[in-house]
Every structure is written in C-alpha cells, then in structure tokens.
C-alpha positions in Angstrom: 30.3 -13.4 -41.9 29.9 -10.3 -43.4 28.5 -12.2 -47.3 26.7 -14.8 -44.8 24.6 -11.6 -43.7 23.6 -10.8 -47.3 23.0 -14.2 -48.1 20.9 -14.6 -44.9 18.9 -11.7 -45.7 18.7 -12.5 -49.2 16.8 -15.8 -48.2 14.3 -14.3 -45.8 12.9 -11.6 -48.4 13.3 -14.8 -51.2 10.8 -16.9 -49.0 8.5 -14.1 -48.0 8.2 -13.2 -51.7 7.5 -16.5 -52.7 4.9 -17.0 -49.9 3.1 -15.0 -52.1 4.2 -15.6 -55.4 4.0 -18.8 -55.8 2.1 -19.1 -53.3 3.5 -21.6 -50.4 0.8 -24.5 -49.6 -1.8 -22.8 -52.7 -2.3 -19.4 -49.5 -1.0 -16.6 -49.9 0.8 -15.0 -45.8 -2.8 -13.1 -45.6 -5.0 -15.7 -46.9 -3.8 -18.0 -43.8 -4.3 -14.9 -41.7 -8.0 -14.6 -42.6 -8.5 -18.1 -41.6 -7.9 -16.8 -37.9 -9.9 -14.0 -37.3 -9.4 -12.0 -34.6 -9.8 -8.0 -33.8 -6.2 -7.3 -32.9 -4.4 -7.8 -36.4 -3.7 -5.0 -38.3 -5.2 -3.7 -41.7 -3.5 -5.0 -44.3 -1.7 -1.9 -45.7 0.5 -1.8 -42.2 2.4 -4.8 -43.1 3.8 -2.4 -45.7 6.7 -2.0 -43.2 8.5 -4.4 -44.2 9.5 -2.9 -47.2 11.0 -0.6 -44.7 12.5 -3.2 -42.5 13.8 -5.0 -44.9 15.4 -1.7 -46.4 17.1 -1.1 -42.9 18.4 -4.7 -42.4 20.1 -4.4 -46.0 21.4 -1.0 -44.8 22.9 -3.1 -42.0 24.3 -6.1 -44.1 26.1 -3.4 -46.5 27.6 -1.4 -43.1 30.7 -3.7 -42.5 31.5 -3.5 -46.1 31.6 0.7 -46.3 33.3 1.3 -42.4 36.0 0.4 -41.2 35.0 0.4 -37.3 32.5 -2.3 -38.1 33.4 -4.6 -35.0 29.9 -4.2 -33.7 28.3 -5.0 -36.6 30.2 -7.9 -37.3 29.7 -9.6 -33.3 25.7 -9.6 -34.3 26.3 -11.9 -37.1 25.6 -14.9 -35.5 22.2 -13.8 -33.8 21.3 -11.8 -37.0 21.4 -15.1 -39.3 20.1 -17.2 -36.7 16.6 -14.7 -37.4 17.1 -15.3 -40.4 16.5 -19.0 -40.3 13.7 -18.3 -38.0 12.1 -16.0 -40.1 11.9 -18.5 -43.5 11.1 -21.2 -40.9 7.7 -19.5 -39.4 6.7 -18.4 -43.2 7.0 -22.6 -44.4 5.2 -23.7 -40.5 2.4 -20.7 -41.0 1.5 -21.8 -44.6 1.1 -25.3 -43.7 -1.1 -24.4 -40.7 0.8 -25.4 -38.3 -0.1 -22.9 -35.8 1.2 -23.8 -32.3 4.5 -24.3 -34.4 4.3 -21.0 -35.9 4.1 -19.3 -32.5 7.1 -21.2 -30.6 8.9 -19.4 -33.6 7.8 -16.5 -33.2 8.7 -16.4 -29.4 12.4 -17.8 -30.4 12.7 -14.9 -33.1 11.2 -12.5 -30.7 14.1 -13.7 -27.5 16.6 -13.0 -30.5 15.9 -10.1 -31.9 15.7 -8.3 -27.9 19.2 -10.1 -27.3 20.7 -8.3 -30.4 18.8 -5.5 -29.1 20.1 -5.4 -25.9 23.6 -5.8 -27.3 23.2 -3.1 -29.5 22.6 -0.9 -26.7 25.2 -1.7 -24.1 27.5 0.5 -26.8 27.5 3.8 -27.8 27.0 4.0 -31.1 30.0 6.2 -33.4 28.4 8.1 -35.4 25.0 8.8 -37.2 25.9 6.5 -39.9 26.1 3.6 -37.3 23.1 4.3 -35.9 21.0 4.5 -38.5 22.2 1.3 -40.4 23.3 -0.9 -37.1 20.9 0.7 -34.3 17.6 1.5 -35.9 17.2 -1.6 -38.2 16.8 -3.4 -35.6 14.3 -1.2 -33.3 12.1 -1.3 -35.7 12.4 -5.1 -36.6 11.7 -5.9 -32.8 8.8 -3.3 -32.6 7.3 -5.0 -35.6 7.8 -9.2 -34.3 6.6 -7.5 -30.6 3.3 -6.5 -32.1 3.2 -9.6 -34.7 4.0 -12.1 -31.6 0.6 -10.9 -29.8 -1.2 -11.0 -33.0 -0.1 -14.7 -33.5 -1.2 -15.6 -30.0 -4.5 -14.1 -30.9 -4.4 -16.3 -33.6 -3.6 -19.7 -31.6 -6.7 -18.3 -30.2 -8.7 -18.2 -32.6 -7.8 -21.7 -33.9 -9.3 -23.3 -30.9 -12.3 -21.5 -31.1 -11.2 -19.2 -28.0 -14.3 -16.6 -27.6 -13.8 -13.9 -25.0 -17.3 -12.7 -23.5 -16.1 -9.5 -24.8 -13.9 -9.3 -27.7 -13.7 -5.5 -27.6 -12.2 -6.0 -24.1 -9.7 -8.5 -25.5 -8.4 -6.4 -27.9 -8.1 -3.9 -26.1 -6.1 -5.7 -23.2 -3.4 -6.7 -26.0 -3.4 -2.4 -27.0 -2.4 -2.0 -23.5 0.0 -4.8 -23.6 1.8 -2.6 -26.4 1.9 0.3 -23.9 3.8 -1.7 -21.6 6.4 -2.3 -23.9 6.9 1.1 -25.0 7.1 2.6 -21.6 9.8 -0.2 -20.8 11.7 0.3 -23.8 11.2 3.8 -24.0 12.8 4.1 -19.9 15.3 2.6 -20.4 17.1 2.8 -23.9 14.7 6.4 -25.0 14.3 4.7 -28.2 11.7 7.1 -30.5 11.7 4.1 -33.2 10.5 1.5 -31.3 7.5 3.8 -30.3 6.6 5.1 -33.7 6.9 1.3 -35.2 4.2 0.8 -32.5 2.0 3.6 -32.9 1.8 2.3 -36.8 0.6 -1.0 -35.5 -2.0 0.9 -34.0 -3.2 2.9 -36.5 -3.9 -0.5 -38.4 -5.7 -1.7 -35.9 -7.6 0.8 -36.0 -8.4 1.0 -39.3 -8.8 -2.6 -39.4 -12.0 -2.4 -36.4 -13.7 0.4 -37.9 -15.5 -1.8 -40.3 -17.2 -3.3 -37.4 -19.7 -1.8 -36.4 -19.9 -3.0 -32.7 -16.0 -2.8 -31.9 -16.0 0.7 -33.5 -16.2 2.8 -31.0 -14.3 0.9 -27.7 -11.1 0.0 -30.2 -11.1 3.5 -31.8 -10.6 5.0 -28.5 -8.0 2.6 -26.8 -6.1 2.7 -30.0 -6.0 6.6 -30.2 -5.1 6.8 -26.3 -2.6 4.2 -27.0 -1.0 6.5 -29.7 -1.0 9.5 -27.5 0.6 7.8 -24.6 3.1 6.3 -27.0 3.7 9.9 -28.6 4.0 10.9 -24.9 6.5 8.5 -23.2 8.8 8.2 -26.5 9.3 12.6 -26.1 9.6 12.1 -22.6 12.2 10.1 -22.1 14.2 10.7 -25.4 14.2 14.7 -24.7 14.2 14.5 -20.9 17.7 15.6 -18.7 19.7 13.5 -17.4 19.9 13.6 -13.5 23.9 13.7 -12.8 
C-alpha cells in the first residue's frame, strides 16, 4: 500500500499537469473556469496552493517509509487512493464540460477527504513529525476541496444561466458559508490549518472582486470580516483551556 500511495499521488499531479500542458479537451483547468463566471472564485494566484498541497501529501506518502509507528498512516491508504481516482476523474469530467458530473465528484471527494479527516483525529498524533506529514496534509487538502466544492456549485450555476437579483449578496452568502465551516472545524478538532487554508481562499476572493467596480465594496468587507472571524475562532479554540 505504501508504493500504491506514491503511485496514486504520482497520477493525480501527472493529470493535473497535463490539464495544462497538453492541454486536456484544447482548455487549459482555468480556461474552463472562465467559461463560468461567477464572483465567488478565487484569483488565479490562490490556486498556487497546490504546490503546497501537493508538497504535504508527498510528505505523507514518504512517512510510512522513514517511521516505524506508521500504522496510522498506512489504515488511510485505502481512502487516500480512492481521492486520488477522484481527483484525475473531476480534471478529465471538468475539461470535457461536463459540469453536473464534475460536481457529484467533487461532493464524493469532498465525503472522503472529511472521513480521513475524521479518522485522523480520533488519534493522538506521536510526535511533531506525524503531525506535520500525516495530520496537516490533509487539513489543508479538505480546507482547499471545502472552498473549491462551493466554487463548483457556483459554477453549475452559472451554466444554467442562474442570476441572483443580487450577486453581491450571493457571494457573500457562500463567504459566510466558509465561516460555518471554520467555527465547526475549529470547535471541535482546534485545527489552525484548516482556518488559515480558508482565510487564503478569501483573500483571493477578494482580490479577484476588486476589479469590479460594483461588487467592490460589499465583497471587500464580508471577505475581510470573514478573515478576522476566521483569525478569531482558529486562536480561540486552539489556545483556549480545557474545562476538566
């Protein structure tokens, strides 16, 4: 299981790159994007984290091979390849426009990556080591498909022509979805990656709206409200005492 992982991971970053490279279906992954406007995907420089995602899940597929107490890494196996497959499978349905598909994906990789999550956390993790290359890979990796699964329903959306009386309010209804998420996560499992995963979702947002001039303001505000409750919350319940 433990080369399976590699390979696995090996074939999502193969088919992502060659999205672009080649690129899949003559569009490159932000070229499809365009073709579903809407106000709550990010700018394009945030989806710069998954270099760092990527880095963090390779950090996780080397762990079992450099500890010896890699039992927990090892049990994820199965759900971690089954994103894998999910993963290459949403790039190939999203290139070929096949939106509704591409969401239904999205939802399954979503359910998997919380059920690893929530495994994860009903152990303690060992030491640092372990949590950094078994814990916080994936944190961030759920943060990220969170905020990317609300950005795909906005772009089901937008493929049937759904317009909002008020598409400042509509974006701003998915910021506070975020916040819902982090408060929840944050409560119970005091996770400060999650959050900060989040609040970089945000800031692309943001920068993303402030080229229009008549969501400028409204966005702006929610999204730095949204980054100060999210700073908030994650402190809170990460540094809080425990009630014995």
């Amino acid at each position: 299981m433990k080369w399976l992982n590699i390979l696995g991971l090996a074939a999502v970053i193969t088919v992502n790159a060659l999205a672009n490279i080649l690129p899949i279906n003559g569009m490159s992954t932000g070229q499809v994007a365009a073709l579903y406007p809407n106000l709550f995907t990010p700018a394009g420089i945030t989806f710069s984290i998954w270099t760092i995602i990527y880095l963090f899940l390779t950090g996780y597929c080397i762990y079992p091979f450099i500890s010896s107490d890699n039992k927990k890494a090892v049990s994820l196996s199965g759900l971690f390849l089954l994103t894998c497959l999910l993963n290459c499978s949403w790039i190939l349905v999203w290139h070929h426009l096949l939106i509704e598909w591409s969401l239904v994906i999205m939802i399954l990789l979503l359910i998997t990556l919380y059920m690893i999550y929530v495994k994860i956390h009903s152990w303690q993790p060992h030491s640092k080591r372990e949590k950094w290359l078994v814990y916080k890979p994936f944190s961030i990796y759920l943060a990220w498909i969170s905020v990317a699964t609300i950005a795909n329903i906005a772009a089901l959306l937008s493929a049937y022509d759904f317009s909002p009386p008020s598409p400042q309010n509509w974006v701003i209804a998915m910021v506070i979805a975020t916040q819902l998420l982090v408060y929840l996560i944050s409560k119970k499992y005091r996770d400060i990656a999650f959050a900060l995963v989040i609040i970089w979702a945000l800031i692309g947002i943001m920068l993303k709206n402030t080229d229009a001039e008549l969501t400028f303001q409204p966005v702006t505000i929610a999204c730095i409200l949204a980054i100060i409750f999210d700073a908030w919350v994650a402190l809170h319940y990460r540094y809080r005492k425990t009630v014995t």
